[in-house]
C-alpha positions as a LaTeX table, in Angstrom:
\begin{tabular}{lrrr}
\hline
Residue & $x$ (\AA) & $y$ (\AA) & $z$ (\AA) \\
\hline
Unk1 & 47.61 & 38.00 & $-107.56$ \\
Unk2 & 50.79 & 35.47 & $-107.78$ \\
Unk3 & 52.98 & 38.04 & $-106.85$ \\
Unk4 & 51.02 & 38.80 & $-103.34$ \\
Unk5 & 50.45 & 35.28 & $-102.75$ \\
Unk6 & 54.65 & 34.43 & $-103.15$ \\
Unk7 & 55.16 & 37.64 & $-100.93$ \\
Unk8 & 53.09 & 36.56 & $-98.49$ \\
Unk9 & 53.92 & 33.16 & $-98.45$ \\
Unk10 & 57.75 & 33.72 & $-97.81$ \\
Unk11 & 57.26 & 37.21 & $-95.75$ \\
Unk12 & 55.07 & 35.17 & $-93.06$ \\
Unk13 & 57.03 & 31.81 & $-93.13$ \\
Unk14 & 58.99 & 31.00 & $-89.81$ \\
Unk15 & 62.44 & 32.84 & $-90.41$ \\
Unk16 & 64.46 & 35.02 & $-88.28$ \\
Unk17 & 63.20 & 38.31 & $-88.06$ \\
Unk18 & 59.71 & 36.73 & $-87.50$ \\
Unk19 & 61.27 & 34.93 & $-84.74$ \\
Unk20 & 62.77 & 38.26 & $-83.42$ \\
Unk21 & 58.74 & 39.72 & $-83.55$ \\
Unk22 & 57.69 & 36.53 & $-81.93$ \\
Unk23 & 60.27 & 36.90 & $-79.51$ \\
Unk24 & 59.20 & 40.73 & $-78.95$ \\
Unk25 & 55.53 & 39.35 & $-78.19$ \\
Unk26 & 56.46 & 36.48 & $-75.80$ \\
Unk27 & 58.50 & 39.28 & $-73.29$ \\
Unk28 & 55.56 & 41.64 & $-73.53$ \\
Unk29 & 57.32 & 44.15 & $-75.93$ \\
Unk30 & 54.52 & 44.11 & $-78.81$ \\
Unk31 & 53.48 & 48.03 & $-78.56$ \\
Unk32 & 57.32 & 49.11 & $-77.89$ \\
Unk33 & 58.73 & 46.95 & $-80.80$ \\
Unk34 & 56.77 & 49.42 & $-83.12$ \\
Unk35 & 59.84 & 50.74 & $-84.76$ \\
Unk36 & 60.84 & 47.24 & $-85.70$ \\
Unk37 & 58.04 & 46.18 & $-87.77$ \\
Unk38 & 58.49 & 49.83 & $-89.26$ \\
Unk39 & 61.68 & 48.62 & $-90.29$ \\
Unk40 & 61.49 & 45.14 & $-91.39$ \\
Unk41 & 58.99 & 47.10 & $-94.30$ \\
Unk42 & 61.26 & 49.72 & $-95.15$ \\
Unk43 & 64.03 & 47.61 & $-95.74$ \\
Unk44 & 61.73 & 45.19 & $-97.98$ \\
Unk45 & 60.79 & 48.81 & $-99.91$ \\
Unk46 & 63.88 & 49.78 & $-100.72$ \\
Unk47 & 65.11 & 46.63 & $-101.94$ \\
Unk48 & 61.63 & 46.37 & $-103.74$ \\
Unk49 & 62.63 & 49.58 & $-105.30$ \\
Unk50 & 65.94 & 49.26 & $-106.10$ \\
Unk51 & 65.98 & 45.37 & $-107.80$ \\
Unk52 & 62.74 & 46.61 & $-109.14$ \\
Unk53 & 63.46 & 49.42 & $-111.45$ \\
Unk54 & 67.06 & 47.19 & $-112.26$ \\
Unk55 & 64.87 & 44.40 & $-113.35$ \\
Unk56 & 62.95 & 46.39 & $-115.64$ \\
Unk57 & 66.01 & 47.66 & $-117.28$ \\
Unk58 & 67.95 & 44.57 & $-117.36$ \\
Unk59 & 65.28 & 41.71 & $-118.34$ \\
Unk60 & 64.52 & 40.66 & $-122.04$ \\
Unk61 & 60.85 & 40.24 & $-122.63$ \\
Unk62 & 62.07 & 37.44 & $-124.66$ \\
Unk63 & 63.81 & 36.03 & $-121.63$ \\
Unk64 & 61.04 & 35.93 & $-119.63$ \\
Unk65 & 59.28 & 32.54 & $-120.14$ \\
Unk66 & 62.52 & 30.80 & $-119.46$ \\
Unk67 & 63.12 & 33.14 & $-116.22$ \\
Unk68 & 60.03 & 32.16 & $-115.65$ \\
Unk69 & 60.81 & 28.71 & $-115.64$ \\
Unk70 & 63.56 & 28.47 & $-113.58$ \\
Unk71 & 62.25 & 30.80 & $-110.86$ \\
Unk72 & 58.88 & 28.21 & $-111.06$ \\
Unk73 & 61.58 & 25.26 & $-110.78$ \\
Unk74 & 63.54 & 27.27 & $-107.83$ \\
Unk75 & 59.93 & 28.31 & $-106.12$ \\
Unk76 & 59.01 & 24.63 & $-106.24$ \\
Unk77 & 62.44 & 23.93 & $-104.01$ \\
Unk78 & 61.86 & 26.88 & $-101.80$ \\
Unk79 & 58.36 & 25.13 & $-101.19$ \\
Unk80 & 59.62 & 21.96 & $-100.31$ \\
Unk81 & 62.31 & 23.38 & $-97.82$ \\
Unk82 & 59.52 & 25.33 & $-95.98$ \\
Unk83 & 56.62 & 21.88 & $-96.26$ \\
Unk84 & 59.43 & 20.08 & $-95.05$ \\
Unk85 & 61.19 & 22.80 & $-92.06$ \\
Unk86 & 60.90 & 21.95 & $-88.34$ \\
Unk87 & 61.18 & 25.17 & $-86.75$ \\
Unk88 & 62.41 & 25.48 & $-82.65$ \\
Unk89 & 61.77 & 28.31 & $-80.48$ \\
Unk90 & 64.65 & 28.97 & $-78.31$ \\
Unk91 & 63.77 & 31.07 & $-75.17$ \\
Unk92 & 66.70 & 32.65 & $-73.13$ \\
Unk93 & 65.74 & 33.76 & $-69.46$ \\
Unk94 & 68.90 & 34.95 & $-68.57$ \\
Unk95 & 68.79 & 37.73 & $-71.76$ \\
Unk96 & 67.94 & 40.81 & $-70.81$ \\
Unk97 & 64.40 & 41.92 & $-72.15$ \\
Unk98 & 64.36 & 44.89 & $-74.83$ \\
Unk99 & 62.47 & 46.64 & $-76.89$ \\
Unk100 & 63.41 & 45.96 & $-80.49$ \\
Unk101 & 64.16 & 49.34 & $-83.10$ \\
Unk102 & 63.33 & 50.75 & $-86.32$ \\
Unk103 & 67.36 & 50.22 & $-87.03$ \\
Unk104 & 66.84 & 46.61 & $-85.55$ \\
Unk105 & 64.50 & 45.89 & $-88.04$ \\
Unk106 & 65.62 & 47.95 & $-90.72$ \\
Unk107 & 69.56 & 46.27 & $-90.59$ \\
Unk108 & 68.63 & 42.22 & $-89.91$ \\
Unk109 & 65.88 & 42.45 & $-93.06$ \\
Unk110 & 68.56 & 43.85 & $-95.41$ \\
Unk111 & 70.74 & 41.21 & $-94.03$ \\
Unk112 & 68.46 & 38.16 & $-94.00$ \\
Unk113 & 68.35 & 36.04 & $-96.82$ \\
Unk114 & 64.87 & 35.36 & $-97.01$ \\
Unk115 & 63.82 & 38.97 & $-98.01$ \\
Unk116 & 66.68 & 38.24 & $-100.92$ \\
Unk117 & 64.02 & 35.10 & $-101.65$ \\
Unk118 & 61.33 & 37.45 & $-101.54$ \\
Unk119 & 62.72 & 40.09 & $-103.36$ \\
Unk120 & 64.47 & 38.68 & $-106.90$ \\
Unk121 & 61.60 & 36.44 & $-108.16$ \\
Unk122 & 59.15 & 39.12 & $-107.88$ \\
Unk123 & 61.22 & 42.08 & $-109.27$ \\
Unk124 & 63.07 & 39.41 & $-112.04$ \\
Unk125 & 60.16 & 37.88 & $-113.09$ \\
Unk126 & 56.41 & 38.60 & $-112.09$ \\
Unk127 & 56.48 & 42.43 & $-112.34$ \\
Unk128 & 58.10 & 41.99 & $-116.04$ \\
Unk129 & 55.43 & 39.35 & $-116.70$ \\
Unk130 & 52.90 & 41.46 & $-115.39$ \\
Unk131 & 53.67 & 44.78 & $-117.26$ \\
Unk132 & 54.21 & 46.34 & $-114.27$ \\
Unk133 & 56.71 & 49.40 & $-115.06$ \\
Unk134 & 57.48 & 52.78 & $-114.41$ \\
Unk135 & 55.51 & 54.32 & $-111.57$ \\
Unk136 & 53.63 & 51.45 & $-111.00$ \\
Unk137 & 56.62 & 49.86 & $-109.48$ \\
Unk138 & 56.94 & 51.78 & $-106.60$ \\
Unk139 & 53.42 & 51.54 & $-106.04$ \\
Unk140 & 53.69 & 47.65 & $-105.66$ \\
Unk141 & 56.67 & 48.14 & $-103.92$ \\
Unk142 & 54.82 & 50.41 & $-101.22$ \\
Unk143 & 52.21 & 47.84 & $-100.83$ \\
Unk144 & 54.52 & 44.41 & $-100.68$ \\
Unk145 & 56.85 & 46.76 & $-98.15$ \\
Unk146 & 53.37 & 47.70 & $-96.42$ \\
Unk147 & 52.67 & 43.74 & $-96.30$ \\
Unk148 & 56.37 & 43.35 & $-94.86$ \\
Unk149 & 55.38 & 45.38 & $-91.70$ \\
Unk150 & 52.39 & 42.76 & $-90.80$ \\
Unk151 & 54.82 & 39.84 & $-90.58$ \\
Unk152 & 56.65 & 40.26 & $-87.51$ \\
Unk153 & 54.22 & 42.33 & $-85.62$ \\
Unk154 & 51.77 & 39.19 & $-86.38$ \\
Unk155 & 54.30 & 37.07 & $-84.53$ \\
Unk156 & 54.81 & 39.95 & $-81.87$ \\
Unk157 & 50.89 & 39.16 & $-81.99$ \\
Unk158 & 50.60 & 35.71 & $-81.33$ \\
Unk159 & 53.36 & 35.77 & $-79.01$ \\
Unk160 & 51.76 & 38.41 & $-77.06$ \\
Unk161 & 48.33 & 36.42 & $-77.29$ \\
Unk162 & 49.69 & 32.75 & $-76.31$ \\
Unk163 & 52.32 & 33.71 & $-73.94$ \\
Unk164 & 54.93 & 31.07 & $-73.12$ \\
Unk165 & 52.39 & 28.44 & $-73.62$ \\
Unk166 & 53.45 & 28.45 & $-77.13$ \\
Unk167 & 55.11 & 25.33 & $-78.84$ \\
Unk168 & 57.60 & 25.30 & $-81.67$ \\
Unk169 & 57.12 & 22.35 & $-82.78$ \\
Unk170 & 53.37 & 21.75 & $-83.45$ \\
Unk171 & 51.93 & 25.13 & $-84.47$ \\
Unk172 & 54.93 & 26.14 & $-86.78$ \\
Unk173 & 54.85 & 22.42 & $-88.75$ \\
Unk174 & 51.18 & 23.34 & $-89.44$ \\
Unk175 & 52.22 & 27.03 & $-90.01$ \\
Unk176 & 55.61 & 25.55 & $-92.55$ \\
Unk177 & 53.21 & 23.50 & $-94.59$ \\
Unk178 & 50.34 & 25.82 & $-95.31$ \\
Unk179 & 53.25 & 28.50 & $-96.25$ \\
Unk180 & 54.75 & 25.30 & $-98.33$ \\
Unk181 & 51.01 & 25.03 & $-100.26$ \\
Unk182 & 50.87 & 28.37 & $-100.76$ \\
Unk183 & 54.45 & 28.32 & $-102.45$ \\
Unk184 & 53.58 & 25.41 & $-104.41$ \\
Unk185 & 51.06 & 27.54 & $-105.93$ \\
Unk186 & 52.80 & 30.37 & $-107.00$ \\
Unk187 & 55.32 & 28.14 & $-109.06$ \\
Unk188 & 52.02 & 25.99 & $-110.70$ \\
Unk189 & 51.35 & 29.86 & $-111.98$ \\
Unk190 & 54.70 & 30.39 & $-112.88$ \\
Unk191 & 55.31 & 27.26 & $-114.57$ \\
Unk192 & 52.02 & 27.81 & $-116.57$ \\
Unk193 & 53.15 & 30.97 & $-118.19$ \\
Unk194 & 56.01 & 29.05 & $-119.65$ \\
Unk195 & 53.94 & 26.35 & $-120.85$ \\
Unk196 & 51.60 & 28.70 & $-122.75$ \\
Unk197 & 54.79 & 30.06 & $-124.07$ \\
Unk198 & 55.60 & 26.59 & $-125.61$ \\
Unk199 & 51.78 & 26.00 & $-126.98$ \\
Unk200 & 52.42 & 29.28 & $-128.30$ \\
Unk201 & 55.63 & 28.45 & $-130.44$ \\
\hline
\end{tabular}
């Protein structure tokens, strides 16, 4: 459950390819920009996949509570950064209006740090944690990269649905500190599991 909850927390937070899908939405481009969203989830897969079956190789079961702990430590930063983030909306009239690809999407989310966020605490330390190994990988890998594909098109959503009525400033503050909660949360469970390590020694 505390993996979904971190993926979702940091996949839907304000960043820049959900800007590019909000973007999409606001210049009427939501069915066209298809190939984008497409993207932005195959590009989470494979690095899913690849830091995935590395972890699994490369992590100590005895290392794990104190991975834990510094990933719960680093989550609890991330989480303050994204309570804490004022997020603008730049529009551009002048730009010329385009449909966004499947490369788009595909290049900027192997190039954006936040999928890097995404990607190493989950692969590092929850699936280890979790027992998750082997096949089962890719099969959380599939769904988290599935879960990667809602983000932007649920910006291209709201963009489409709100228009250019839409304000920066209010709705993504709210939007920051729910995703900031939610973040909190996830470190509270990873933080836990290194506690009951301690009580356990």
């Amino acid at each position: 459950m505390d993996i979904f909850l971190y993926a979702f927390s940091v996949m839907y937070s304000p960043g820049p390819v959900n800007l590019m899908g909000l973007n999409a939405g606001l210049t009427g481009k939501l069915r066209r920009s298809s190939g984008f969203y497409l993207g932005v989830g195959c590009a989470m897969l494979l690095m899913f996949v690849l830091f995935g079956y590395t972890g699994e190789a490369i992590v100590s079961q005895a290392a794990l509570p104190y991975i834990a702990l510094i990933g719960g430590a680093y989550t609890l930063y991330l989480a303050y950064q994204v309570f804490t983030a004022r997020t603008v909306v730049e529009e551009d009239s002048t730009a010329p209006i385009k449909a966004l690809t499947f490369w788009n999407g595909l290049v900027i989310q192997l190039l954006n740090p936040k999928g890097i966020v995404a990607v190493l605490p989950i692969t590092s330390v929850m699936l280890p944690a979790a027992h998750i190994t082997g096949a089962s990988i890719f099969g959380v890998s599939a769904l988290l990269g599935l879960g990667a594909v809602g983000a932007p098109w649920v910006y291209a959503l709201l963009g489409a649905l709100l228009g250019r009525r839409i304000s920066g400033a209010a709705a993504f503050t709210w939007f920051n500190r729910c995703m900031g909660l939610a973040l909190a949360t996830c470190a509270g469970f990873m933080l836990h599991g290194f506690y009951l390590h301690l009580s356990a020694t």
